[in-house]
N, C-alpha and C positions, 0 to 999 in steps of 0.2 A: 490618495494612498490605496494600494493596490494588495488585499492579504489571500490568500488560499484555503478556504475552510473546507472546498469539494473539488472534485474533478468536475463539477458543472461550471466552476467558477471561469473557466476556460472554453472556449467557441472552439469548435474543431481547429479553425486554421492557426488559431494562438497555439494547441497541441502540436501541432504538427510543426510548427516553427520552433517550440520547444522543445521536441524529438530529432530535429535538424540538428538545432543547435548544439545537442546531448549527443550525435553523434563526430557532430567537427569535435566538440573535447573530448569525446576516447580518440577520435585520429590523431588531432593535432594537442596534446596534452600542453605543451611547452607555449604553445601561445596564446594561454591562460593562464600561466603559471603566475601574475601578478595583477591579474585583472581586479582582486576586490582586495590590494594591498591599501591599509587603514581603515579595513572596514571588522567590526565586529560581529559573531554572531552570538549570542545566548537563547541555549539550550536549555526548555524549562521541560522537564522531565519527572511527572509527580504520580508515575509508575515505570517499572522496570523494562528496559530496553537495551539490546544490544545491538543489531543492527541498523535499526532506525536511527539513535542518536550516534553512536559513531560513524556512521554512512556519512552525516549531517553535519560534523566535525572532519571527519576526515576528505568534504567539498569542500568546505570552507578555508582549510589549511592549504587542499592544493589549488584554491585560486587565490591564496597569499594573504587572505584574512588570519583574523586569531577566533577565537574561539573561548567564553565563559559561561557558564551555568551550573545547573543541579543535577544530578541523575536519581533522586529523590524525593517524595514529598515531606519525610522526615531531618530529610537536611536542607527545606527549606524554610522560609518564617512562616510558611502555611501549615506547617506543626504547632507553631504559634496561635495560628488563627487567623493568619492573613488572609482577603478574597483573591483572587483570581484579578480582577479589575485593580488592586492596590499594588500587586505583584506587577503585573502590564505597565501600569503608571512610571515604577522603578526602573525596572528593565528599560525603559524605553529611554531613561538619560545615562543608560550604560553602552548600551546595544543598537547597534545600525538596521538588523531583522532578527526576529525571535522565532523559532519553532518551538512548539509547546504538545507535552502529550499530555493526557487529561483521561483519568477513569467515569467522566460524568460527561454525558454528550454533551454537548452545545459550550463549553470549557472555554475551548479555545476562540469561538465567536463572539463571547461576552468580553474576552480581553483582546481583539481586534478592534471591538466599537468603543475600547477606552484606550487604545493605543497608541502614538503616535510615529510609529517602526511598522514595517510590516509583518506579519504574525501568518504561520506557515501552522495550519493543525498537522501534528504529525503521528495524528491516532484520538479519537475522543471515543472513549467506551467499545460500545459495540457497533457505533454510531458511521464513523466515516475513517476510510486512510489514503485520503488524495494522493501523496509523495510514493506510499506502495505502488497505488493504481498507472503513477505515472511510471516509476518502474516497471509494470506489468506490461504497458501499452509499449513502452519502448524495445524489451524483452521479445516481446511477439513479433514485433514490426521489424526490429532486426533482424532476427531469424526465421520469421515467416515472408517476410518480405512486405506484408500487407496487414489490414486493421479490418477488412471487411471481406463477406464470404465466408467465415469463418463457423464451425460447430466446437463451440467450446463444452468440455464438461466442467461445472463445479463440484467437488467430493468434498463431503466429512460436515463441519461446523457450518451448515449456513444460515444459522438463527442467529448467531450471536455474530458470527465472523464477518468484523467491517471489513477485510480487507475484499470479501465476496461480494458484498451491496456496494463499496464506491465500483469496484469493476465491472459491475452489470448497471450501474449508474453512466458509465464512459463508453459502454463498449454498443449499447443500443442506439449511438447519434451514427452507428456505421453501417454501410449495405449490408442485410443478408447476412446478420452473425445469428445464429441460432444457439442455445442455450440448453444443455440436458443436466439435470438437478439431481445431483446424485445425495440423498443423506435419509438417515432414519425418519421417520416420524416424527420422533421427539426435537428434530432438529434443522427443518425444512423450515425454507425460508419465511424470513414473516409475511403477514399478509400487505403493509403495507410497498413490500417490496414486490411481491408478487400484484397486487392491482394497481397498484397507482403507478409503476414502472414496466413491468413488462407488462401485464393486460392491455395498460391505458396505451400505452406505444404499439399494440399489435405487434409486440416480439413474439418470435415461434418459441417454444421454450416444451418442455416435457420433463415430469420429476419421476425418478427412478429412485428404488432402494439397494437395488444389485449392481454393484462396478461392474463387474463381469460383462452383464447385455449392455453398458455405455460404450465400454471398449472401444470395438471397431467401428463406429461409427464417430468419433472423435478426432479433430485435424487436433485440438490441445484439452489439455487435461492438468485443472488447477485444484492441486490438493491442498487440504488445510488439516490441522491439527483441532484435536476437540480441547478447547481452551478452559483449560480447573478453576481459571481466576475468574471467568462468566458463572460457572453453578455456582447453586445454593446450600446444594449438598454434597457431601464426597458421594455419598452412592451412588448418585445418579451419573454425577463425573467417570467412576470407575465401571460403569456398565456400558456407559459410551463409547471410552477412551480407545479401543482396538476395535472400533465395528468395523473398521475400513483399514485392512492394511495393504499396499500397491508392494508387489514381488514378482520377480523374474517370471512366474510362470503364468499370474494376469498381464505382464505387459505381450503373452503372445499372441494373446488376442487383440494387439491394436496396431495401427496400421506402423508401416515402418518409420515413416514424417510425421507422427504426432511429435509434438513438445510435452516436456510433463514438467508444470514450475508448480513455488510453492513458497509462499511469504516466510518461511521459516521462523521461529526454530521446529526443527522437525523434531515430535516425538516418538510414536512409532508409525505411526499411518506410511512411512514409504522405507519399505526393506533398503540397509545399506547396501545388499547385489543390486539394486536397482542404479546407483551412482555412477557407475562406469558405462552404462547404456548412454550413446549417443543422446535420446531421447532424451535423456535428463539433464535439465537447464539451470536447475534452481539455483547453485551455486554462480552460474556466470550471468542469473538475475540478478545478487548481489551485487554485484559491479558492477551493472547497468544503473544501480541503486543511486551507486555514486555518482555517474553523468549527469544522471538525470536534475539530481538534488544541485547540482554545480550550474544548471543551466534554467533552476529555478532560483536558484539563489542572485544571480548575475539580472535576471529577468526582472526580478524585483525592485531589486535595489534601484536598478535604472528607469523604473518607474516611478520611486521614489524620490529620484531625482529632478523627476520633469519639473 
């Protein structure tokens, strides 16, 4: 049984045959179009999502599966007081593969080891978000052409923001990507993520607090939003929530071929003039969302199978 809790869970070349794969179905849509007919997926969602679980639904539908679950932990029996492992147990005489998002890290790994479906984390806390990251990796590859060579910056939340730690988790098995850390003080990345992954790998990396000096030295540049549902406090949330806002007249500081994506939902961190700048991908990242998830889903199941 083969489940996805990380983007390590994947060897480069298994990525890259899954990026293949994610690009034959945006080409060839129609000759998937009944690939995973009778199969089901359920969606355990025990916090709020909209693009992740409908992304996730809406692969599943177009390779001819159906689709059952929760988009709640209040509309699930774990309002009740169900665990995690008793939920997994169930689902798995409903459901052919489950994806599960989880506010408590390690969520969705505790109901993989009592599974018997494959189990896709599709977010656990501040923890890990492989399906983004694989989104992210496809996004870049397609419109960069390449996964290596690369000066990525990351902006805004990267203490709490998993979709920042799985993407610096994927992106350091690549030649030559070098990394510049854009974020406050209060919200630079952890330390477990700064030594035991870039230190310990000899990644280049450098942290900055000004977008501005990252700019021009940027081939992509990954914003994120400072997330209310990680603090503890509103104040602190609301002191952070505009430090980093991206507008027509920082983007003229960077070169003309950067990419600028961003796991959305955006709050204010990227001005809406910035949406019609070529440079800006984030929205046709979403539909990279969907390949991706359609060529994870197919990938599984058939391992499944073996």
């Amino acid at each position: 049984m083969r489940h996805l809790m990380s983007p390590m869970d994947l060897s480069t070349e298994e990525l890259d045959q899954l990026l293949d794969l994610a690009n034959d179905i945006e080409n060839n849509p129609a000759k998937y179009a009944h690939a995973c007919e009778g199969k089901k997926l359920a969606t355990c969602f025990y916090e709020p999502s909209t693009r992740t679980r409908l992304s996730f639904e809406s692969a599943m539908l177009s390779l001819g599966g159906q689709v059952l679950g929760f988009s709640s932990a209040d509309s699930s029996s774990a309002a009740k007081g169900e665990s995690v492992a008793d939920t997994i147990r169930v689902i798995s005489c409903y459901a052919d593969i489950c994806a599960m998002r989880h506010p408590k890290e390690g969520a969705p790994l505790v109901a993989s080891q009592k599974s018997t479906i494959p189990v896709i984390n599709a977010g656990d806390g501040g923890h890990q978000h492989p399906t983004q990251t694989l989104t992210d990796l496809l996004t870049i590859r397609s419109l960069k052409g390449r996964l290596d060579n690369l000066t990525i910056g990351l902006c805004g939340d990267l203490k709490f923001g998993r979709t920042v730690h799985s993407l610096i988790h994927a992106l350091i098995r690549y030649h030559n990507v070098k990394f510049i850390l854009i974020s406050p003080e209060e919200l630079k990345v952890p330390d477990y993520i700064r030594n035991d992954v870039l230190l310990e790998h000899n990644i280049e990396f450098k942290e900055m607090v000004r977008l501005e000096d990252a700019l021009p030295e940027l081939d992509l540049l990954y914003m994120t939003r400072v997330q209310r549902e990680r603090f503890f406090n509103e104040e602190d949330y609301i002191r952070m929530k505009d430090f980093y806002i991206l507008d027509k007249a920082k983007l003229e500081l960077a070169p003309q071929d950067m990419l600028i994506l961003h796991p959305l939902p955006r709050v204010n961190e990227i001005s809406v003039d910035v949406d019609d700048d070529p440079r800006a991908v984030y929205f046709k990242q979403a539909q990279y969302g969907v390949y991706v998830r359609m060529a994870l889903i197919l990938t599984l199941l058939k391992e499944a199978e073996k």
